[in-house]
KESE-36090 format. One record per residue (C-alpha): y, z, x; residue in one letter. Coordinates in steps of 0.001 Angstrom, whole numbers, padded with zeros to 6 digits, always signed. Example, Ala and Ser with C-alpha at 12.3 -4.5 7.8 and 13.67 -1.06 7.14 Angstrom:
-004500+007800+012300a;-001060+007140+013670s;
END
This chain:
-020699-046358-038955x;-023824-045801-036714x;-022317-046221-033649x;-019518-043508-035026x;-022520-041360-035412x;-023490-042426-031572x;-020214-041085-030517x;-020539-037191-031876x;-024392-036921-030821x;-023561-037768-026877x;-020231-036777-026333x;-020910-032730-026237x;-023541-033237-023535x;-020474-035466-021561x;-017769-033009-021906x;-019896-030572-020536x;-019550-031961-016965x;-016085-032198-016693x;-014726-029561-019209x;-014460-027212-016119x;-012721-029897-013843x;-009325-030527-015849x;-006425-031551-014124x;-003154-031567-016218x;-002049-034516-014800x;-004972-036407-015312x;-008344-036112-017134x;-010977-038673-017597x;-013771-037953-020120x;-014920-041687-020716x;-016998-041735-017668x;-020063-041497-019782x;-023584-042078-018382x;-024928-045197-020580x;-027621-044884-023215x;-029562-048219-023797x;-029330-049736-026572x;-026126-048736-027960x;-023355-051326-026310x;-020905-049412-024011x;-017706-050216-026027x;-019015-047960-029014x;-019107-044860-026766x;-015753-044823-024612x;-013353-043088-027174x;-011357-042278-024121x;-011020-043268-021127x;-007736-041770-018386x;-003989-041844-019035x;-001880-040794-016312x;+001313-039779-017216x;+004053-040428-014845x;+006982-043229-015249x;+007960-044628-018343x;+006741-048049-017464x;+003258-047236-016251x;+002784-045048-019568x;+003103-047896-021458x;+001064-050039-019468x;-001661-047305-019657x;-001266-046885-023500x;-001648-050728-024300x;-004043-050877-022204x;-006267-048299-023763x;-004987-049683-027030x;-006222-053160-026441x;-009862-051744-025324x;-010229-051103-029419x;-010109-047109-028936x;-010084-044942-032019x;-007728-041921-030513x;-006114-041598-027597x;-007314-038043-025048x;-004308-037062-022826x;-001591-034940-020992x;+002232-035909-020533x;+004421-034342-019124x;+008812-034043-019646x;+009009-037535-018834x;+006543-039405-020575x;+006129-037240-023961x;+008985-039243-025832x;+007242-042585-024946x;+003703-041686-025303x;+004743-040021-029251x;+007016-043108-029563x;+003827-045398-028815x;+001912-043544-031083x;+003911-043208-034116x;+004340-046771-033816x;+001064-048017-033423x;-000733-045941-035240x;-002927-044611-033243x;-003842-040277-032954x;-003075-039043-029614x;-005029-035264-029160x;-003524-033286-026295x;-003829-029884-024785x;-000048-030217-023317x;+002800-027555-024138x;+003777-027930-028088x;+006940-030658-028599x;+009671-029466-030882x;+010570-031601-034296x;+007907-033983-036005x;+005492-036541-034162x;+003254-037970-036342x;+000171-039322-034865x;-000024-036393-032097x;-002276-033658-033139x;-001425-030596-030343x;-004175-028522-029767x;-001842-025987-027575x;-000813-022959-030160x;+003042-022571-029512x;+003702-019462-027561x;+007217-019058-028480x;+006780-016426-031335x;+004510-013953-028989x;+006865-014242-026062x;+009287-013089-028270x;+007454-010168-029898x;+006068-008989-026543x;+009860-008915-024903x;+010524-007128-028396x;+008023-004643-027891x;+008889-003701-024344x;+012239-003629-025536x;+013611-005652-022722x;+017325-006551-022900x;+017636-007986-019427x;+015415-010121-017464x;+014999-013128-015292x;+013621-015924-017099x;+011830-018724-013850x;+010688-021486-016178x;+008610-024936-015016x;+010772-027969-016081x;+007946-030136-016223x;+006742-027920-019237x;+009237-028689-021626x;+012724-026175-022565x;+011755-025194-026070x;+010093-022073-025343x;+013195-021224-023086x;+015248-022290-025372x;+013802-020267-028095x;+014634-017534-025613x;+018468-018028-025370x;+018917-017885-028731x;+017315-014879-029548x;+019228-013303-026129x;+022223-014713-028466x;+021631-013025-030938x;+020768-009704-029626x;+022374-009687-026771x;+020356-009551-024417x;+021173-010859-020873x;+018830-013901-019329x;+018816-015391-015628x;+017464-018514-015852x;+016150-020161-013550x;+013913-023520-013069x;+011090-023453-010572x;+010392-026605-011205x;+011927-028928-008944x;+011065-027134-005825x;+009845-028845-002322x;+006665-028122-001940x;+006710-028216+002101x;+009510-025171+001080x;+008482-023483-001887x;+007191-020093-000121x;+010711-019975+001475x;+012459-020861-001457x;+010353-018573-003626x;+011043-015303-000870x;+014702-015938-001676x;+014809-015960-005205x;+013708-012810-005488x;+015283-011350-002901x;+018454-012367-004807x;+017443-011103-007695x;+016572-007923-006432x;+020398-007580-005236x;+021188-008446-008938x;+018570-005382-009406x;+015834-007905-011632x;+013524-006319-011704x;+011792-007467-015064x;+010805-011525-014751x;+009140-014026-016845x;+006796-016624-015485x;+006449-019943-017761x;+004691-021309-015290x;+001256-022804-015302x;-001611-021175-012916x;-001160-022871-009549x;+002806-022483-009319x;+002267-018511-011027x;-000321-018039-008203x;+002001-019351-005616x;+005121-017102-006856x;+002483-013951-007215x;+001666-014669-002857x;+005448-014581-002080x;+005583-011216-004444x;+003275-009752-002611x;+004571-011150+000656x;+008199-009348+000076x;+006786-006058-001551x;+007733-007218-005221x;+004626-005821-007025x;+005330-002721-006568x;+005815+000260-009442x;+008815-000131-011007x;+008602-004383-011405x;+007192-005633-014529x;+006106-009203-014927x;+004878-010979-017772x;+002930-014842-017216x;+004079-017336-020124x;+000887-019125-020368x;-001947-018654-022857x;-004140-018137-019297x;-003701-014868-018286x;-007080-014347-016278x;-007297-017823-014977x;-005298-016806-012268x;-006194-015008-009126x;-004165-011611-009736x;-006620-009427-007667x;-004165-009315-005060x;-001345-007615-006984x;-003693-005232-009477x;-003389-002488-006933x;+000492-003120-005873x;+001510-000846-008871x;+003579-003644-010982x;+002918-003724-014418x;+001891-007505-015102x;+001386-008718-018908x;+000832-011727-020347x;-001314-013623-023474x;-005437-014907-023623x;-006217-017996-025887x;-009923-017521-024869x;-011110-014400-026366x;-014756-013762-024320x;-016078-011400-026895x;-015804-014256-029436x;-019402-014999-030233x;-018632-018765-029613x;-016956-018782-026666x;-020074-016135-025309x;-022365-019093-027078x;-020529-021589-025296x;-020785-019500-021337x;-024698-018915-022096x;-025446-022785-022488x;-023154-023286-019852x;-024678-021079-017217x;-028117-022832-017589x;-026871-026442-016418x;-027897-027904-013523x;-024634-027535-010574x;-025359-030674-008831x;-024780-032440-012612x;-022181-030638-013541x;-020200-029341-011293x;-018908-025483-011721x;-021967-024533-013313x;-023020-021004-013349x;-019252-019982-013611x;-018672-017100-016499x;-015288-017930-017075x;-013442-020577-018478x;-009844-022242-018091x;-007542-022355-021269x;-007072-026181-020493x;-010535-026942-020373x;-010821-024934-023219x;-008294-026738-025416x;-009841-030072-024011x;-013279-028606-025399x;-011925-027737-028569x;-010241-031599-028767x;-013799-033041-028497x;-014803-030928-031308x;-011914-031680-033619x;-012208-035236-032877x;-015651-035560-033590x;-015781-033439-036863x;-013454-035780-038051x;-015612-038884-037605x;-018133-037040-038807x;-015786-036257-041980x;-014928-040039-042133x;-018708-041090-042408x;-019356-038308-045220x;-016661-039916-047321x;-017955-043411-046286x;-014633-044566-045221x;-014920-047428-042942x;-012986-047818-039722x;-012811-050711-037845x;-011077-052065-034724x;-011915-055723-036371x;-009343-057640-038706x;-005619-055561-038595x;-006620-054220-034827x;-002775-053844-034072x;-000905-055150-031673x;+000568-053645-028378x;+002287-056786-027079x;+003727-058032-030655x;+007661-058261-031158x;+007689-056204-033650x;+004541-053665-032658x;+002049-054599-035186x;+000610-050728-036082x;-003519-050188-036324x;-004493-050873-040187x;-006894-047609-040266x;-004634-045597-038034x;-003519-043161-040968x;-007141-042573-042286x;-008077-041144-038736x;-004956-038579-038264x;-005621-037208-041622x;-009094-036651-040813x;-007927-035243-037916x;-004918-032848-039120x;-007859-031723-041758x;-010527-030159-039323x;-010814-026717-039602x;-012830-025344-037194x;-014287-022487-034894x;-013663-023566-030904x;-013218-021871-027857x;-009614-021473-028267x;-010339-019739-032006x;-008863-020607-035367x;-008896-024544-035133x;-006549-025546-038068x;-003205-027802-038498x;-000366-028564-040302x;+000800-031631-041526x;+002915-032265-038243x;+000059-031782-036040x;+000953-028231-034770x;-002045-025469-034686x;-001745-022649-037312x;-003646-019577-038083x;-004007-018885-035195x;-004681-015832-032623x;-003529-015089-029436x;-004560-012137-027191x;-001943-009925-025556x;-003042-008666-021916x;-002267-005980-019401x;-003253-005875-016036x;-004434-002186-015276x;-006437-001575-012063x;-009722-002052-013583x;-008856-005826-013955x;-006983-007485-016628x;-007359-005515-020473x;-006651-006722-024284x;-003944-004338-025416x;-003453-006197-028919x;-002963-009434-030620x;-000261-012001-031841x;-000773-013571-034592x;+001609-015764-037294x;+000752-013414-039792x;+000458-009848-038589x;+002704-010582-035529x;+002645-007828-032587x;-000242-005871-032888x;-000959-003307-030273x;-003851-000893-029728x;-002308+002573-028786x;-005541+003817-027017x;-005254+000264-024884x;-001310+000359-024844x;+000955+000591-021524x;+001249+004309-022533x;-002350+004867-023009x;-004555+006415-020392x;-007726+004571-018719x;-010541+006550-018303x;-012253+007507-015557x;-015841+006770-015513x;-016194+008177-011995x;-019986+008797-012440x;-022611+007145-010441x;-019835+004845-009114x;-020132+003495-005634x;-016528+003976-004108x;-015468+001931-001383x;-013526+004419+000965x;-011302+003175+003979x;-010927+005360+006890x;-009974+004916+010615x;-011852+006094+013587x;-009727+009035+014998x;-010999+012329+016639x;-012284+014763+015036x;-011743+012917+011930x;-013963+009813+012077x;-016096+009318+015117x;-019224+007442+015375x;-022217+009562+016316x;-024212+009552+019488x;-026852+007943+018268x;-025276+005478+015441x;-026961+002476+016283x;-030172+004127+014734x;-028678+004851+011817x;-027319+003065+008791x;-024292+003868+006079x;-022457+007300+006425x;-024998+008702+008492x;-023656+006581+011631x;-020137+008912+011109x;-018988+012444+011481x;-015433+014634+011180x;-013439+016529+009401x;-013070+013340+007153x;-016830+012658+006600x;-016924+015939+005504x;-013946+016203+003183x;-015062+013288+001792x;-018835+014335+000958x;-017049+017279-000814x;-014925+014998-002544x;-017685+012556-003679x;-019963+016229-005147x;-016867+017298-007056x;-015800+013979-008443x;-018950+013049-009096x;-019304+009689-007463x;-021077+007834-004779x;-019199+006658-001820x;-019244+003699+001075x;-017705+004429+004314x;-015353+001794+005913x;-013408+001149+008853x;-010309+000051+008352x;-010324-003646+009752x;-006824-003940+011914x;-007498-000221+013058x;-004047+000712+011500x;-002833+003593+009161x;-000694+001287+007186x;+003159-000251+007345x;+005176-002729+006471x;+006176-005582+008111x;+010226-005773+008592x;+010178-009507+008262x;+006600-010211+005867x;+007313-007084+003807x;+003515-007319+004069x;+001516-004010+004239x;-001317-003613+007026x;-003740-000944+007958x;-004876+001408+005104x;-002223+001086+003465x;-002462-002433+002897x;-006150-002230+001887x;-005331-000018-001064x;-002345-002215-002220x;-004476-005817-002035x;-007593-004411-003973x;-009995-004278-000389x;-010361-000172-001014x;-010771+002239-003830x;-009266+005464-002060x;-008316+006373+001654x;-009757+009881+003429x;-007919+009941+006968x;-005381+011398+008763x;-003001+009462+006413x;+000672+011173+006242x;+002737+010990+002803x;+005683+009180+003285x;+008250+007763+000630x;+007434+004627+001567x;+004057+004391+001315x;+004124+006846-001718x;+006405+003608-003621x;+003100+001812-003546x;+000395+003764-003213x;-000115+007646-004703x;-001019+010652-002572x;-002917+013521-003508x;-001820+017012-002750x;-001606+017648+001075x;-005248+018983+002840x;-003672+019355+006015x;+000191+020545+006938x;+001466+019255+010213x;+004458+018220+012143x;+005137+015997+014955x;+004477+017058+018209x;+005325+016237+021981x;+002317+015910+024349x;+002636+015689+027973x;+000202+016437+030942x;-000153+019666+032136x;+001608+020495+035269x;+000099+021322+038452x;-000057+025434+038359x;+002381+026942+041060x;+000947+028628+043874x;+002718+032007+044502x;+004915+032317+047524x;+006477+034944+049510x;+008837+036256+047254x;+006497+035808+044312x;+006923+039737+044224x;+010120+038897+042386x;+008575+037322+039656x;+008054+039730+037233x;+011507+039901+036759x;+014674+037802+036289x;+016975+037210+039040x;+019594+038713+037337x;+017824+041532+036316x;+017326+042540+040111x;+021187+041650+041058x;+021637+044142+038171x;+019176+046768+039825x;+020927+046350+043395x;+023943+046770+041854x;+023123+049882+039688x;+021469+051390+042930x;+024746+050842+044954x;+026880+052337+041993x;+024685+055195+041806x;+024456+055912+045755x;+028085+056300+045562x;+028878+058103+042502x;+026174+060697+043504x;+028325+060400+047658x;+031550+061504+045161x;+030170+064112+043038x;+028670+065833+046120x;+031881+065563+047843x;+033872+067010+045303x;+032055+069180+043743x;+032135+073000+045780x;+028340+073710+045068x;+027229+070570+047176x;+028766+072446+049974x;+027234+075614+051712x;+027000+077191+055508x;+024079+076550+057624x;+021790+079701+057997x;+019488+080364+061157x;+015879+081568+060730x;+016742+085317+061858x;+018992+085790+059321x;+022326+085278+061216x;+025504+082427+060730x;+026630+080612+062028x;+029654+081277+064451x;+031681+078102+063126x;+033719+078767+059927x;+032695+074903+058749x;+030515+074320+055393x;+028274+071270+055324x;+027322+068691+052798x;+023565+067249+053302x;+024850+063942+050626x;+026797+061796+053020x;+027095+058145+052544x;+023301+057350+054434x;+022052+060127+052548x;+022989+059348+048855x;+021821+055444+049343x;+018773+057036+050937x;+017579+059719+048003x;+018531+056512+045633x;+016412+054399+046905x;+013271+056998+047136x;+013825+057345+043551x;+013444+054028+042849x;+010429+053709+044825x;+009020+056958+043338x;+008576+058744+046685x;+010939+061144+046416x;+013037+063067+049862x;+013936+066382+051198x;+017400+066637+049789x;+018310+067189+046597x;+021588+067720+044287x;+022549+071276+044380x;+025477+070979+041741x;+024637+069878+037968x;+027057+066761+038007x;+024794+065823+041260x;+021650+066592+039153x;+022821+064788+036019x;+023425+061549+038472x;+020005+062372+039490x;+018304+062495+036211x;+019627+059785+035093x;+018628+057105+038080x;+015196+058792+037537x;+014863+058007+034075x;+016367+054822+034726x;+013882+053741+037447x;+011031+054856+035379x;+011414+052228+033299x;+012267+049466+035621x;+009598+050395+037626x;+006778+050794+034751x;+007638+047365+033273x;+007890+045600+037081x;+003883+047034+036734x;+003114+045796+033951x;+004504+042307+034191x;+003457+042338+038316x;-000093+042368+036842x;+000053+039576+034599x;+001929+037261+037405x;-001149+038327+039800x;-003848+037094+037278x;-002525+034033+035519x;-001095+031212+037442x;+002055+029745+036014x;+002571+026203+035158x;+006230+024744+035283x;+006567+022156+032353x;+009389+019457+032857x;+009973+019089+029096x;+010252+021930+026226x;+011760+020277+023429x;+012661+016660+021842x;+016058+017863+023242x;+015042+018154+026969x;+013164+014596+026683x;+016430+012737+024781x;+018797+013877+027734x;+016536+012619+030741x;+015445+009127+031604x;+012534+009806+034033x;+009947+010752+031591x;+009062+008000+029777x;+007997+008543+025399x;+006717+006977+022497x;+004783+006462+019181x;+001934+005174+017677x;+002593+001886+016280x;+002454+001271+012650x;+002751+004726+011699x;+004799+007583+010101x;+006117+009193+013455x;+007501+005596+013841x;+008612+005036+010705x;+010491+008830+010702x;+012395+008112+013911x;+013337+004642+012781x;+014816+006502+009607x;+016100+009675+011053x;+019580+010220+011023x;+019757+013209+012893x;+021385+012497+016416x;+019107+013491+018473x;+016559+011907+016954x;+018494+008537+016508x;+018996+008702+020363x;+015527+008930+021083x;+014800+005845+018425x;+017479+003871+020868x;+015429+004410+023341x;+011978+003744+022256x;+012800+000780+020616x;+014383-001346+023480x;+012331+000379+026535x;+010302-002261+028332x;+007604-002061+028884x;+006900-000884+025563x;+006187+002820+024521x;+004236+002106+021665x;+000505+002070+021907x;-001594+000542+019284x;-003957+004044+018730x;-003758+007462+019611x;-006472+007131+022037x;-004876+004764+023859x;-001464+006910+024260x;-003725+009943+025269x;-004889+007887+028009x;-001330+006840+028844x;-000021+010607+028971x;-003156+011135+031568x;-002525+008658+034110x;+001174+008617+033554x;+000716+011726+036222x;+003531+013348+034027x;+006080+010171+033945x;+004981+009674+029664x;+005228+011864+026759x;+003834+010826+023896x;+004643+012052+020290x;+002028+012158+017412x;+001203+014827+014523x;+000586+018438+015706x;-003473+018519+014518x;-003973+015634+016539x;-002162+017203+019519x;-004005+020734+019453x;-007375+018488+019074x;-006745+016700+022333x;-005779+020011+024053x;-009213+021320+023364x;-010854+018505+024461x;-011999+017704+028363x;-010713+017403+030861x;-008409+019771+029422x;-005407+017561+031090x;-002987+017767+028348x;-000448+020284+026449x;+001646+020237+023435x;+004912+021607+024018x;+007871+023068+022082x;+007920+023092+018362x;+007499+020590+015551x;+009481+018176+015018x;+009484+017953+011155x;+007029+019205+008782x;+004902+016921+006634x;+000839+016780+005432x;-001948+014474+005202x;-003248+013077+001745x;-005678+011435+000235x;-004355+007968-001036x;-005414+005511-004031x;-004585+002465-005571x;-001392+002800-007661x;-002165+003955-011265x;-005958+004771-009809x;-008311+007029-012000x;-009473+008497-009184x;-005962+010068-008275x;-006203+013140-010943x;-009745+014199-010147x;-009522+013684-006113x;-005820+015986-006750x;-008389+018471-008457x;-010737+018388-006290x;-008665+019105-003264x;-007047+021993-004955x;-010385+023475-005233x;-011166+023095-001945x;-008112+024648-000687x;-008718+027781-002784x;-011981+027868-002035x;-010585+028650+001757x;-013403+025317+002760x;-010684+022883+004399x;-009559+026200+006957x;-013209+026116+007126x;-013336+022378+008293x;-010315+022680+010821x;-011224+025570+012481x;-015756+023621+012968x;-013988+020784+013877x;-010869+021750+016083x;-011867+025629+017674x;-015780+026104+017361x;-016590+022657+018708x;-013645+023111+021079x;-014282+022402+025269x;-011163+024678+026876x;-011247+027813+025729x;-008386+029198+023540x;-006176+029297+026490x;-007043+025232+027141x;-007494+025639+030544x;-009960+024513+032627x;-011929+027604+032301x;-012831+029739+029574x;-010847+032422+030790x;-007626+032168+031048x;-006679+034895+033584x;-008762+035173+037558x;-008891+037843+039799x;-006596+038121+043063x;-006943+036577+045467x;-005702+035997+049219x;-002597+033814+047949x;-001465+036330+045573x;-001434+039333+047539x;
END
């Protein structure tokens, strides 16, 4: 009995070293450093059995059986559970495991795993699923899928199962990529994972990978480990993830437990300083505990146990069983304890009872206890910590991590930024928004530069989100400021604020050379058919006025001498002959007047009329002559999307990875579509990689590229020296930036108030007008001097 006593004062201290290092295929706690004086058999309770083939479990089970061991430590797996409980019910010897719960009666095997099956059923209950895809690990046993199918039975519910267990490894991300791409056809979009960690961590990658975790997918994780995997990666994808917690971390114990823990020496036990704990390691913890308060049970009823006289037999035809066998599982089945893992209490088959599981949400905070399962009460869920309930903000004195992208006059570094550290090394309109964001929302923010220098899309072929975009949605950022534009597609995964900025898509193209007038630049001010109409008019005129004169009796009269007397010639004349009537028509138009004039009032109507007429011609020839004289023109190749999508020697594109890509890849309209042909097979390529890059493209092009981005952008770089560049035509669409968060964000309602506020307040015109206009380099005009007219000159006169 004292070395029994040996065994429960050292074997605490052991499991501490290797409680965080448990492998479900093979654990091995009888590596214990050796005490003098106490012989080395009396401390190895356990020492490693590997479950794999039926044949080498049984070697491995005699073989600890022969050593003289007490109880038997251990996993198993599909295929060696019905030998290992076969072994054990015949030989009479306890076997304590942390493996998923067997179905039917086993005596000898005490299970320290709580059966799930009841929760998973509650929790589909409670979401009131009635379809779903059910991926289950075959190595895990079928009764918790089983349990599953018969309550789909029942209530009708409709279940795709499928096993994940048998997958090639070399494969699996392929393999896993397809599966749910079918079952997205089959439009499953609600999936259960009874999987352990490392395959649930590998299905969650290929998730993301495809754009799975998205809002409007709900997953729930079959394990009792809900935050032992890594699901940082999909907490921002908008998903809602559930699942269940065997190790509750407010539980005095378990906090008990992390405290020691924490003070332990790494290099001696390795994992050290870690401040959370696997469920595994936590039900192998909890078997160390149950084993040795029932040797300690043993000694206080002075039963004793020996491996001496009846030891049992392995080897023996039939098995001869362990005499004290029986004394040690019902010391064992009658523990009652508090572990790590809760409740420790069992039936009389071995199972767990009383026990308490914790039901889990992921929200973007991190993972969150919504309720509890337990045998008794069943399904109980918090309302304030429900799905339905609302997180709360918490905004003050937080430090905010905010992803932007350098991009004039948004982001740009300053001048002197290599003094300074933080924000201060960046200005713009987006520095500034966001310092009025931060005041009103009340928080403190970090500044970053987005790493891939990208706004944010998807991959066609990864489904995998870069840029900004893809910071928010894999947990890097807490919010976006930046020229970001709200699309549908990014709004299915991230969510916008209300627009600070309203734009469309532009064209920009260099500006021409300005025309130098020429000799008939006199014609100018007016069309060429307008003239064609004036020589006209002044030929119809000429000879309507020849008519009336000729006709009419008044035009005619006798020539008179100076003294008085007549002529001697019976003849009248008529002064408006043919030469005549072009000639008084055309000294009208050119306001000098002659020395004849009608004499009848038809002739004088005609008259009036070409007068009045040339008046106006004539006053807005002035007025438009004077303009022509003081601005020089500039002929622009292009005007509209229309002009560039019917010509082929002007070169255009996008930025790449951005939403004037992404809205002529999805625009149906045909003109539109036509330019997407285009763009998308033109080598070399028209994309550029940032908008500074196609600027600088557009200026060296010398007018052979246009390049299309949002308006803002466009009317920036027009301002800007050396005043090379020109938006023309109209926008293309109309559309506005936002500020983005993380799906289901806290931030999202008070950075939508805040902008609202801003707007009314009139301060983002403010912004646009400092940053685009006051600070502007071109004049209003955008020429190369301030003014946009000149005097004349030589050439122009």
């Amino acid at each position: 009995m004292q070395k029994i006593m040996h065994i429960s004062v050292f074997l605490a201290p052991v499991l501490w070293g290797l409680i965080w290092g448990v492998n479900s295929n093979s654990i091995q706690i009888g590596r214990c450093p050796h005490f003098g004086g106490t012989p080395l058999s009396s401390r190895r309770i356990f020492r490693s059995l590997i479950p794999a083939a039926v044949t080498r479990a049984f070697l491995s089970f005699c073989s600890q059986f022969s050593r003289g061991v007490f109880a038997i430590f251990g996993f198993y797996d599909k295929k060696s559970v019905n030998t290992i409980t076969s072994f054990c019910g015949t030989l009479h010897v306890s076997f304590i495991t942390p493996s998923f719960p067997t179905d039917g009666t086993h005596p000898f095997v005490i299970q320290m795993r709580p059966d799930l099956k009841g929760a998973l059923l509650s929790l589909i209950e409670y979401y009131q699923w009635t379809k779903f895809a059910y991926l289950y690990d075959s190595d895990r046993g079928l009764s918790t899928l089983q349990a599953v199918l018969d309550s789909a039975a029942e209530k009708k519910w409709q279940v795709t199962a499928i096993n994940v267990g048998n997958i090639n490894n070399e494969r699996k991300d392929e393999t896993y990529r397809s599966l749910f791409q079918d079952l997205e056809v089959k439009k499953e979009r609600r999936v259960i994972l009874d999987c352990e960690r490392d395959k649930v961590n590998d299905i969650v990658d290929q998730v993301i990978t495809i754009g799975k975790h998205v809002k409007g997918y709900h997953y729930i994780i079959a394990n009792l480990g809900f935050t032992d995997g890594d699901l940082s990666k999909i907490q921002f994808g908008g998903a809602n993830v559930s699942g269940f917690q065997i190790v509750d971390y407010d539980d005095p114990v378990v906090s008990k437990f992390i405290q020691r823990w924490s003070t332990l020496e790494e290099k001696e036990y390795p994992g050290a300083h870690t401040s959370t704990i696997k469920y595994t390691s936590a039900l192998t913890y909890d078997a160390v505990q149950v084993m040795t308060e029932a040797f300690r049970n043993l000694r206080k009823q002075r039963i004793e146990i020996s491996r001496r006289g009846n030891a049992g037999d392995c080897l023996a035809n039939p098995a001869v069983p362990w005499g004290h066998g029986v004394e040690i599982e019902r010391a064992l089945k009658q523990v009652q304890v508090e572990g790590l893992t809760g409740n420790i209490k069992f039936d009389q088959n071995g199972k767990r009872i009383n026990f308490t599981i914790n039901v889990m949400e992921l929200k973007s905070t991190g993972p969150r206890k919504i309720g509890y399962w337990s045998e008794v009460d069943k399904m109980v869920v918090n309302p304030l910590d429900g799905p339905l309930g609302n997180e709360s903000s918490g905004l003050e004195n937080k430090t905010i991590i905010v992803t932007t992208i350098l991009e004039s006059p948004y982001v740009m570094m300053k001048k002197n930024h290599e003094m300074l550290e933080g924000n201060d090394r960046y200005e713009g309109y987006c520095v500034d928004l966001a310092t009025e964001i931060a005041k009103h929302c009340g928080f403190k923010y970090k500044l970053t530069i987005v790493g891939d220098g990208k706004y944010g899309a998807r991959d066609a072929d990864t489904k995998i989100w870069n840029g900004m975009v893809g910071e928010l949605v894999y947990g890097k950022a807490d919010i976006a400021i930046a020229p970001l534009t709200i699309t549908l597609v990014r709004e299915e995964v991230i969510d916008f604020s209300k627009p600070f900025m309203s734009l469309g898509i532009s064209i920009m193209i260099k500006k021409p050379q300005k025309s130098k007038p020429g000799v008939f630049s006199f014609l100018d001010p007016l069309a060429y058919e307008i003239w064609m109409c004036i020589v006209f008019a002044y030929i119809g005129v000429s000879v309507v006025l020849f008519l009336v004169s000729r006709f009419s009796p008044y035009e005619w009269h006798t020539e008179e001498f100076e003294d008085g007397r007549e002529t001697q010639t019976n003849e009248s004349t008529n002064e408006f002959g043919i030469f005549n009537s072009l000639w008084f028509s055309l000294g009208a138009f050119m306001q000098q007047g002659c020395d004849i004039s009608p004499r009848s009032l038809s002739g004088r109507i005609v008259g009036g009329v070409w007068w009045f007429f040339t008046l106006i011609i004539i006053s807005s020839y002035t007025a438009n002559l004077a303009a022509f004289l003081t601005v020089e023109r500039m002929v622009s190749p292009i005007e509209s999307a229309e002009d560039l999508s019917k010509q082929t020697e002007i070169a255009y594109g996008t930025l790449d990875s951005g939403s004037t890509k992404e809205f002529f890849r999805r625009s149906k309209i045909a003109v539109f579509d036509k330019m997407w042909t285009y763009m998308k097979s033109a080598e070399p390529s028209v994309f550029v990689r940032t908008t500074a890059e196609g600027v600088a493209r557009v200026r060296k092009s010398k007018g052979k590229y246009a390049y299309l981005l949002e308006s803002t952008m466009n009317e920036y770089i027009e301002q800007r020296k050396p005043c090379d560049t020109m938006k023309v035509g109209g926008n293309l669409d109309s559309k506005g930036y936002g500020i983005a968060t993380p799906k289901g964000s806290s931030l999202r309602n008070a950075v939508n108030l805040a902008v609202l506020k801003l707007n009314e307040q009139g301060l983002l015109d403010k912004l646009k007008n400092k940053w685009w206009y006051d600070k502007g380099e071109c004049g209003s005009g955008g020429g190369d001097s301030k003014n946009p007219s000149k005097s004349c000159s030589i050439e122009t006169q």
